[in-house]
C-alpha positions in Angstrom: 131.4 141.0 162.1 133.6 144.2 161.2 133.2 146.8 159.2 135.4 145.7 156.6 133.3 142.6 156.4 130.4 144.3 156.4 131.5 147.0 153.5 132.2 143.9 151.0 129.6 141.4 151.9 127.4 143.0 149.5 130.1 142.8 146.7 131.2 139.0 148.0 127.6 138.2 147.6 127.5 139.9 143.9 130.3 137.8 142.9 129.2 134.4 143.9 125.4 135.5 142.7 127.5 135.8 139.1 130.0 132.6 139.9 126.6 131.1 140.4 124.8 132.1 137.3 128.2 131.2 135.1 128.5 127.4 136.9 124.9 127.4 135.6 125.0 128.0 132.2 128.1 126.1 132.2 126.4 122.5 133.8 123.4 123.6 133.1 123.0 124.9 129.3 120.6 124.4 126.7 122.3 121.2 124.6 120.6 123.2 121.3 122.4 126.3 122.2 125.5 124.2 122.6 124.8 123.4 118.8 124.8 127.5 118.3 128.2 127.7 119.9 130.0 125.0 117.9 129.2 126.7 114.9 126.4 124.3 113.9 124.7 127.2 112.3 126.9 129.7 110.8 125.3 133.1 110.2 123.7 135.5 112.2 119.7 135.8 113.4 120.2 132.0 112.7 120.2 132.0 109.1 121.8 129.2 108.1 122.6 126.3 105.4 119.5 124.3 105.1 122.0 121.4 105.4 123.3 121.8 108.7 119.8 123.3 109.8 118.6 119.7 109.2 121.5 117.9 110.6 121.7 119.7 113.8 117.8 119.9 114.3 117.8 115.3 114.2 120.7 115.5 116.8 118.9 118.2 118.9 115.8 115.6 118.7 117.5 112.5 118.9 119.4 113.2 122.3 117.0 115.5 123.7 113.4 114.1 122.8 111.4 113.2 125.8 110.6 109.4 124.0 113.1 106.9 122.7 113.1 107.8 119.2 113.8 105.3 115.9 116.7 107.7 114.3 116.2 105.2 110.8 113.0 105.7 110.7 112.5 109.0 111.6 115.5 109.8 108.5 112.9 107.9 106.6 110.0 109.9 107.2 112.1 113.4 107.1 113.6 112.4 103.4 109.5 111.4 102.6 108.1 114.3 103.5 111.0 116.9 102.1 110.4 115.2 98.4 106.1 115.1 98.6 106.8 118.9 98.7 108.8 118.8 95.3 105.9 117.1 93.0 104.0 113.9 93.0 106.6 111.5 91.2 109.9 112.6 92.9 110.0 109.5 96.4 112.0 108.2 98.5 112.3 104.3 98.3 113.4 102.1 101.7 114.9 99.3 101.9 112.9 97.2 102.6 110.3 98.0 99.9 113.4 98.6 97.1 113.0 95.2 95.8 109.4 94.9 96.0 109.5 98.1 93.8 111.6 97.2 91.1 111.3 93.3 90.4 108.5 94.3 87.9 110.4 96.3 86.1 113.5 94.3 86.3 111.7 91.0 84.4 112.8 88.5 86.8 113.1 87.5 90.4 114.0 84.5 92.4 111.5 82.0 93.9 109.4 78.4 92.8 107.4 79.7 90.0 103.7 79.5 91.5 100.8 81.9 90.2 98.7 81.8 93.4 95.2 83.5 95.0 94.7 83.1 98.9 90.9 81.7 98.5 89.1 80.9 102.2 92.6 81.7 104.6 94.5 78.4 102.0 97.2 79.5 99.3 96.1 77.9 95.6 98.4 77.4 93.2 96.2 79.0 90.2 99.0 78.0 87.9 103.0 77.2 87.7 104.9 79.1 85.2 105.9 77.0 82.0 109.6 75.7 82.6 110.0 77.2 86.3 110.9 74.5 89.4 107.4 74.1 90.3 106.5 73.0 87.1 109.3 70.4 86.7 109.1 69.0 90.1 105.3 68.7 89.9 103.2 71.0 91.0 99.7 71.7 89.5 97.3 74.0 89.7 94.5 73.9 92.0 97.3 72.0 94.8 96.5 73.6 98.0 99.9 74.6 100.2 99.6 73.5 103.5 102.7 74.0 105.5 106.2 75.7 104.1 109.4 74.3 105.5 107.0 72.8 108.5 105.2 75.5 109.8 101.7 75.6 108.9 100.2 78.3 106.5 96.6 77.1 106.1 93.6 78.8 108.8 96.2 81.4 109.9 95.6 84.2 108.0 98.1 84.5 106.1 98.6 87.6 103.6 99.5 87.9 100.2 103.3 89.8 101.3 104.2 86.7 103.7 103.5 84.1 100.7 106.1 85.6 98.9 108.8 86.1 101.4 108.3 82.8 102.7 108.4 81.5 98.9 110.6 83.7 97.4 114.8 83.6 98.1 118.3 83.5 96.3 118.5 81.1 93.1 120.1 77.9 94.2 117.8 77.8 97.4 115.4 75.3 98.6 111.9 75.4 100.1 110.1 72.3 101.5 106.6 72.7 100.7 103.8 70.2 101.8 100.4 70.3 99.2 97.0 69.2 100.0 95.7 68.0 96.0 92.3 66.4 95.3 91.4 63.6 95.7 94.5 62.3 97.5 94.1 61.9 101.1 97.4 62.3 102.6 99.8 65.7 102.0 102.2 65.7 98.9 105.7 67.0 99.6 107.9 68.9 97.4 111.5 70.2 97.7 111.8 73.1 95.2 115.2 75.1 94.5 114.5 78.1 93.8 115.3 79.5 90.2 115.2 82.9 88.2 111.7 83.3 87.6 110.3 85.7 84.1 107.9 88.4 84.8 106.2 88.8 81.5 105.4 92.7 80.9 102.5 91.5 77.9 99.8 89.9 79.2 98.3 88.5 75.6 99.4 88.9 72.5 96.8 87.4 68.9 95.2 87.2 66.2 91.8 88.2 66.7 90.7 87.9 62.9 92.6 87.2 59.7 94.1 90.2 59.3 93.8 92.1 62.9 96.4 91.3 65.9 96.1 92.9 69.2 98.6 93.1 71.8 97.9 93.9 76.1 100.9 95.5 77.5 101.0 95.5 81.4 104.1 98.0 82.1 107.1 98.8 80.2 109.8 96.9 81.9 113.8 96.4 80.8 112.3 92.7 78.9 109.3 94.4 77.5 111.0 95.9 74.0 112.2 91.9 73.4 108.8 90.7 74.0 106.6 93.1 72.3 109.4 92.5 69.3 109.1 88.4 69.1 104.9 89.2 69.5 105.1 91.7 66.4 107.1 88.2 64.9 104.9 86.0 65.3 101.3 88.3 64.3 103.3 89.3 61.1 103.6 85.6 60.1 100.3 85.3 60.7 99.4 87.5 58.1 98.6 90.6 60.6 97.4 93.9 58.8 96.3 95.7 61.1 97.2 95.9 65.5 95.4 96.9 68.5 98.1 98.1 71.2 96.5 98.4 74.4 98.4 100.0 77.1 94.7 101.2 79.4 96.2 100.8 83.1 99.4 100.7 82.0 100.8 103.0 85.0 104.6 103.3 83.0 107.8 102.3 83.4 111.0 102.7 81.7 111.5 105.3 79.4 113.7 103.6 77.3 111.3 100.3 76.3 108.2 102.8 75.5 110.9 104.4 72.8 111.7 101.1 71.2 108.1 100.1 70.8 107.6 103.4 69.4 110.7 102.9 67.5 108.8 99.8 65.7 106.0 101.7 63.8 107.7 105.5 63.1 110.3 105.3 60.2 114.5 106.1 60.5 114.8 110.1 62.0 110.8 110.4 63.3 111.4 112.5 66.8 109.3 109.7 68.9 110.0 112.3 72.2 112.2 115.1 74.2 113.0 115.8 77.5 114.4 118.9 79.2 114.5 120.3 82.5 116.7 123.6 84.7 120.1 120.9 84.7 118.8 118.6 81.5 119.6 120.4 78.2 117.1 119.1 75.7 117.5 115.7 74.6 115.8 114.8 71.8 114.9 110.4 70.9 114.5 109.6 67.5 112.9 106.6 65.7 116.3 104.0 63.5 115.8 102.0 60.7 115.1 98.9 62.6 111.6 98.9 62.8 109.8 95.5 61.8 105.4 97.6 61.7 106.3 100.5 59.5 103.3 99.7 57.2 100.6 97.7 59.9 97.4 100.1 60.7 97.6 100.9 64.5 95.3 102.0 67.2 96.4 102.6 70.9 94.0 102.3 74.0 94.5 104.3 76.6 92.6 105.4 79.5 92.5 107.6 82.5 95.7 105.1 84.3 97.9 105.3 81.4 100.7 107.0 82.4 104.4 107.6 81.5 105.9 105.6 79.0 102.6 104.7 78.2 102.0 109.0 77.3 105.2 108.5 75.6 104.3 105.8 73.3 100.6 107.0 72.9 101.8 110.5 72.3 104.5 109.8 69.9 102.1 108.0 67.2 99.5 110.7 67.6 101.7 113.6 67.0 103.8 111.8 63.7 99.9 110.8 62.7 101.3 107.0 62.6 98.1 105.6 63.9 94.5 106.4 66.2 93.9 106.7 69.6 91.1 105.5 71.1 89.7 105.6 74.6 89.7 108.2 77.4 92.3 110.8 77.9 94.8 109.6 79.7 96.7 110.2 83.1 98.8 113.1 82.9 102.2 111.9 84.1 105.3 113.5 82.2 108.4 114.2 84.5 111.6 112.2 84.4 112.8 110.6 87.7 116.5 109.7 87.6 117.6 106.5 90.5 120.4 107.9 93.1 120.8 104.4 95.2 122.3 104.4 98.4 124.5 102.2 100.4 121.9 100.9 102.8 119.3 99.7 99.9 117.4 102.6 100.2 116.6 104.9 97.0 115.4 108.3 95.6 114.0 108.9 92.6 114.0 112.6 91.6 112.3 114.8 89.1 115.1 115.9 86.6 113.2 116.9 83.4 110.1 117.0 81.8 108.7 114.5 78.6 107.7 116.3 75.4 105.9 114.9 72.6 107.3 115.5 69.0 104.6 118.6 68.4 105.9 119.9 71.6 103.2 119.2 74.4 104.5 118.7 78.3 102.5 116.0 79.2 102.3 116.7 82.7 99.3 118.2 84.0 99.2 120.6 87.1 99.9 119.3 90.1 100.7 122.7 92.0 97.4 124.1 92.7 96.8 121.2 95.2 99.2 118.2 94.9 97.1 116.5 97.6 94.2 116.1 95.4 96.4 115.2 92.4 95.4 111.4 92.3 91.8 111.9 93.3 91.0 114.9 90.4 90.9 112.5 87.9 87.4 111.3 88.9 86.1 115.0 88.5 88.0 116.5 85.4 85.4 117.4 82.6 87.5 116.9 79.1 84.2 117.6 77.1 84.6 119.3 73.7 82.3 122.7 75.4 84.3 122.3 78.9 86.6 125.7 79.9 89.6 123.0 80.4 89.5 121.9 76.7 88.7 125.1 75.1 91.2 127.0 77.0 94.1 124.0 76.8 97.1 125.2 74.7 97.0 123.8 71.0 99.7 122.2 68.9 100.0 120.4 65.2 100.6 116.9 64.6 103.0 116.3 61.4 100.2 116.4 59.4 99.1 119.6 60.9 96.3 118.1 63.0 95.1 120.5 66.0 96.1 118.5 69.6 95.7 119.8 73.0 97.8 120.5 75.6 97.4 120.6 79.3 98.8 117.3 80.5 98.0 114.4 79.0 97.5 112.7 75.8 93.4 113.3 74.4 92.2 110.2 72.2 91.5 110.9 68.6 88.3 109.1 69.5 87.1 109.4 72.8 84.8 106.5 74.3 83.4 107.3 77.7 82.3 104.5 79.7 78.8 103.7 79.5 77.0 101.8 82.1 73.5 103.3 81.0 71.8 99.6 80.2 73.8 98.0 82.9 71.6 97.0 86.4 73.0 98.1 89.3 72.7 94.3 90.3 76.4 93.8 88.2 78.1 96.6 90.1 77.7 95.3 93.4 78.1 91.7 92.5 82.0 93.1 91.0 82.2 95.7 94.2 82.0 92.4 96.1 83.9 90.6 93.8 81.2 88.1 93.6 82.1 86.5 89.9 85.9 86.2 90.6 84.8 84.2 93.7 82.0 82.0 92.2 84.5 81.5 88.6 87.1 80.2 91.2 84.9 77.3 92.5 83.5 76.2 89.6 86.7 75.8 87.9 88.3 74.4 90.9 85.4 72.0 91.1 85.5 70.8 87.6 89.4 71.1 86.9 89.5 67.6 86.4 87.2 67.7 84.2 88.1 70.3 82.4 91.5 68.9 81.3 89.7 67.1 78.6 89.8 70.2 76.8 92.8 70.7 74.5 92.1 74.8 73.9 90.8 77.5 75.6 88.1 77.4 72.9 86.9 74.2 73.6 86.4 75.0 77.1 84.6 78.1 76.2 82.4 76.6 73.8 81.2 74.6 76.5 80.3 77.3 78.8 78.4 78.9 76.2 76.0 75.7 76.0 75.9 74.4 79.8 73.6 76.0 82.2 76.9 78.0 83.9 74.0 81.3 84.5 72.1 79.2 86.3 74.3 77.9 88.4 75.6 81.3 89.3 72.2 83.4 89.8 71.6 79.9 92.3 75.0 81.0 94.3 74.3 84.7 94.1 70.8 84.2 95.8 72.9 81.9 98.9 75.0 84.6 99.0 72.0 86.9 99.9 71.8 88.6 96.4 68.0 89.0 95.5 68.2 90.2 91.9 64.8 90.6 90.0 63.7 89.2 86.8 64.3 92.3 84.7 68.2 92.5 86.4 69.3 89.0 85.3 67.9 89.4 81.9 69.6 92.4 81.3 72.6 91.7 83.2 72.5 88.2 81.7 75.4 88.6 79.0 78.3 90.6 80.7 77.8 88.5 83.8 78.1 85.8 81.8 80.9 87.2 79.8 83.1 87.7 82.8 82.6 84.3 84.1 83.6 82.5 80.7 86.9 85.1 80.5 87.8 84.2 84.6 87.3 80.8 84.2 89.0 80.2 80.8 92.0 82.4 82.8 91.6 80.0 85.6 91.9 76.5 83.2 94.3 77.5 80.4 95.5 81.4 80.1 95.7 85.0 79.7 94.8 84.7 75.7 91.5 83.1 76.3 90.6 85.7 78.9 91.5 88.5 76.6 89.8 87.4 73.7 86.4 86.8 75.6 86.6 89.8 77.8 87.0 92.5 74.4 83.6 91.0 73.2 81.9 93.4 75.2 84.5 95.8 75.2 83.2 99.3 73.5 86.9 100.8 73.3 88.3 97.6 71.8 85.1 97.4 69.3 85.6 101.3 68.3 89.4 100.8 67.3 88.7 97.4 65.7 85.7 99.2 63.7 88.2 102.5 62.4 91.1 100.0 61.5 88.9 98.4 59.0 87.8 102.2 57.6 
């Protein structure tokens, strides 16, 4: 080695040391820092637009996480958890659960027309819907499904999700369907085409008395205004004078069908509600001319799960002092979602505005203190006249210049709290265990046959009244391991016995029957009915 060679070595081994380091970062490079370098984020310190944040953070993880990763699913999850931190009502909707989501709402969907309960791991058809395929091609209630389109769904634990996607499909589409019915010893089969099939937002709509209708609404659905209009119909020519509305667990629905049953009791111009939010100048809904129960006396039940349109509707005849509400005070739940839908079936629902009652309430109650506990504070809220929430709620004047309170919410002109004081434990765990439904199930699948003697509901009833139907049932409670003592079934005696006449009517003819057996014991219903005839 020479001098000269040994002068630059140490500056020939500087240079490749540095060649070395360059062909590193160059092969070798961070793929996240690559995202810095194509201008994925735009700013310096990396402070960026949220949007690209996002973006280039699910490419970083989808080519670099250590695990195969679901890129749909985890979009899912990302979109799910960016709206829980907006407020409870603003979701994200996937496709596969759109449908599912909306067909109550929507009034219809496709399929054969079956009512059904899975009872011991066998699908019963409780009843077929009047005029659907089932119906016509012959189907009856109590017919056990055995197999659909020859694979077996008896003993094979079968849920309540897969009966409906194996019997639900596009109108114009068949299903085979093989039935096991009593008394006939081989299967039946039936091929059923599929047809549109009504989902009835009123559960029960009658006369209760001469002069005093009532009417169960489930949800407020696009077919509900229609309904609840040919029910008003039909009590008015029955010489109705006064109306129950009961919307208690009615969770909502559209805005737009709790304004037009509003819109049947207020008279032309009456604000029935406003809405208003950061990008939603105020929009106010007022009552037309068109309404057909201007004059009828009216109570509204609502509880603790009515929410939404059932806040608007409840709300907008308490604050025009059109009528009295009874009950508990009730959920809480006033923003507006708007739909953005997407090209994949998926779907958002966003918070754009907030309801208003006419006297100028948000009925919305706090969620931001601690939105995790915003479903589960219901049980604990205190709305008692002396409570710190009510004294120190906002106050605001009904048309008439009645004091209401604010805070989320609409508060019952009379409040009835549930009261379970002379009520044995006994009945609590025989419902927690859903003991009656079961035992109302077999007896009126045991004595259908029998039972279509009866022309009514009433008929049937007033035999369950006379026959020994308490017997029978304290005899299956005690195989079921239920040991009540004397004192329990006397004093449990007539609500037990209540709820088994309203199931098995239900399970024999329909919702009417139930309805009008199940309010006999019903302290909210009897408090309404008592001030209506005040």
């Amino acid at each position: 080695m020479n001098k000269k060679t040994l002068i630059y070595l140490p500056i020939i081994i500087a240079i490749s040391i540095t060649i070395g380091i360059w062909l590193g970062k160059s092969f070798f490079t961070n793929p996240f820092e690559s995202l810095l370098n194509q201008n994925y984020f735009t700013s310096n310190n990396l402070t960026f637009p949220s949007s690209e944040k996002l973006q280039s953070i699910l490419y970083y993880i989808e080519n670099e996480y250590v695990d195969t990763i679901n890129h749909d699913s985890l979009i899912d999850k990302a979109i799910t958890a960016l709206l829980q931190q907006l407020d409870p009502h603003s979701i994200y909707i996937p496709p596969s659960e759109f449908e599912e989501m909306n067909e109550p709402l929507e009034g219809e969907f496709d399929g054969i027309g079956v009512e059904f309960s899975i009872q011991k791991d066998t699908i019963v058809v409780m009843n077929t819907i009047i005029g659907g395929p089932s119906e016509k091609i012959g189907l009856m209630a109590g017919d056990r499904i055995i197999k659909v389109n020859d694979s077996i769904v008896a003993g094979v634990g079968i849920t309540n999700n897969q009966v409906m996607k194996l019997l639900k499909g596009p109108k114009g589409t068949k299903v085979k369907v093989h039935i096991k019915r009593n008394k006939i010893k081989n299967l039946l089969t039936f091929t059923i085409t599929r047809d549109k099939i009504p989902m009835y937002s009123i559960d029960a709509y009658m006369m209760l008395s001469q002069e005093l209708g009532y009417i169960k609404i489930a949800r407020f659905a696009k077919t509900t205004p229609e309904e609840f209009h040919n029910a008003l119909l039909k009590l008015n020519e029955k010489g109705m004078k006064q109306l129950i509305v009961d919307v208690r667990g009615n969770g909502g629905g559209y805005m737009d069908a709790a304004i037009s049953i509003a819109d049947e009791f207020l008279k032309k111009d009456e604000l029935i509600v406003y809405t208003e939010g950061k990008s939603q100048p105020k929009h106010d809904y007022n009552a037309t001319e068109f309404g057909i129960a201007e004059d009828v006396k009216l109570a509204v039940l609502i509880d603790e799960w009515s929410a939404s349109a059932s806040e608007i509707f409840a709300g907008a005849i308490q604050d025009n002092d059109r009528g009295i509400i009874v009950g508990r005070k009730s959920f809480g739940k006033g923003l507006v979602q708007e739909p953005i839908d997407f090209k994949d079936g998926s779907s958002i629902r966003l918070t754009i505005a907030r309801y208003h009652t006419p006297s100028g309430r948000c009925i919305q109650r706090n969620y931001k203190s601690n939105i995790q506990n915003y479903y589960t504070d219901l049980f604990f809220r205190n709305d008692s006249l002396d409570s710190i929430e009510v004294k120190t709620a906002p106050k605001f004047k009904t048309k008439k210049g009645r004091t209401v309170l604010g805070n989320g919410g609409i508060s019952p002109d009379i409040k009835v709290n549930v009261n379970n004081k002379n009520i044995p434990d006994f009945f609590f765990k025989l419902l927690e265990q859903s003991t009656i439904y079961q035992f109302a199930f077999t007896y009126s699948d045991n004595h259908r046959n029998e039972f279509r003697k009866f022309k009514t509901w009433k008929e049937l009833d007033n035999y369950l009244i006379s026959s020994s139907l308490y017997n029978d049932f304290i005899q299956y409670c005690e195989k079921q391991g239920f040991k009540p003592n004397e004192e329990d079934k006397i004093k449990a005696k007539n609500i037990i016995l209540n709820h088994l006449r309203a199931y098995i009517v239900r399970n024999i003819f329909n919702d009417e029957g139930f309805y009008t057996i199940i309010l006999e014991h019903d302290e909210t219903f009897q408090k309404a009915s008592e001030m209506l005839k005040k």
